[in-house]
N, C-alpha and C positions, 0 to 999 in steps of 0.2 A: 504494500500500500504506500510506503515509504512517505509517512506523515513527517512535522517535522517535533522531535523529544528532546524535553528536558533533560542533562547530563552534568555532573558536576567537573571543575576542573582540576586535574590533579598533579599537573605536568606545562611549563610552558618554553618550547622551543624556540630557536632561532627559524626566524623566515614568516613569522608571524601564524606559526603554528600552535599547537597544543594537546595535549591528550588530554582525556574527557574517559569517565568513568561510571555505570550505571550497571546495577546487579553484576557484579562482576566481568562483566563487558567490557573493555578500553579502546577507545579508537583513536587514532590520529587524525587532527581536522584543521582549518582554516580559522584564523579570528579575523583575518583579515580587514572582515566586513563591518569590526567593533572599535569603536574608539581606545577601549578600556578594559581588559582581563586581568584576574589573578588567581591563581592557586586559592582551589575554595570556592570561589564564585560557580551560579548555576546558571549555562547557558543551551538557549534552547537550538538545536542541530539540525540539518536538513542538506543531504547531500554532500558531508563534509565539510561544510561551513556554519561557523557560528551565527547564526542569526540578531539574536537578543538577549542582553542578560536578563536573568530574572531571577525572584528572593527562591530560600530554599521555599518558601512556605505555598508558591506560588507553584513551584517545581513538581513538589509532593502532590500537593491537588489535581496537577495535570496527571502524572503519573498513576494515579489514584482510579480519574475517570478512565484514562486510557483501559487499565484494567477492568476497571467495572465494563466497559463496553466491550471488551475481550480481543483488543488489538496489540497490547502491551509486548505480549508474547512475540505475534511476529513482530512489529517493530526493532524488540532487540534481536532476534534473527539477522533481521537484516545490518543490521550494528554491526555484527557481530562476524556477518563476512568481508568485513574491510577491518579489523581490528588490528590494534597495533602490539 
């Protein structure tokens, strides 16, 4: 479906990259398109690219409904074939 999910950051690269971490999932992705990242922050992914930061609280809620609607799953599938 490749919506785009909340991920926390755990890792930040040279080249305006960064790794991103959810249910044990890690992927290497782009901030490129963000003013402002840190270690910690929760930004929301799509395609490899940071989108938008946004609070944990805000992250968890999405994650939450993803689940309840029963997409959560493959989403991180799909994560999880480009993982780093």
């Amino acid at each position: 479906m490749c919506l785009a999910i909340p991920a926390k950051v755990t890792a930040l690269e040279e080249g305006e990259m960064a790794v991103v971490a959810l249910e044990g999932v890690k992927k290497r992705i782009s901030v490129a398109l963000l003013d402002e990242v840190a270690v910690g922050d929760y930004v929301l992914i799509h395609v490899g690219y940071a989108l938008h930061r946004l609070s944990e609280e805000e992250a968890q809620r999405t994650l939450a409904l993803m689940a309840e609607a029963g997409i959560l799953q493959e989403e991180l599938a799909e994560m999880g074939e480009g993982a780093a």
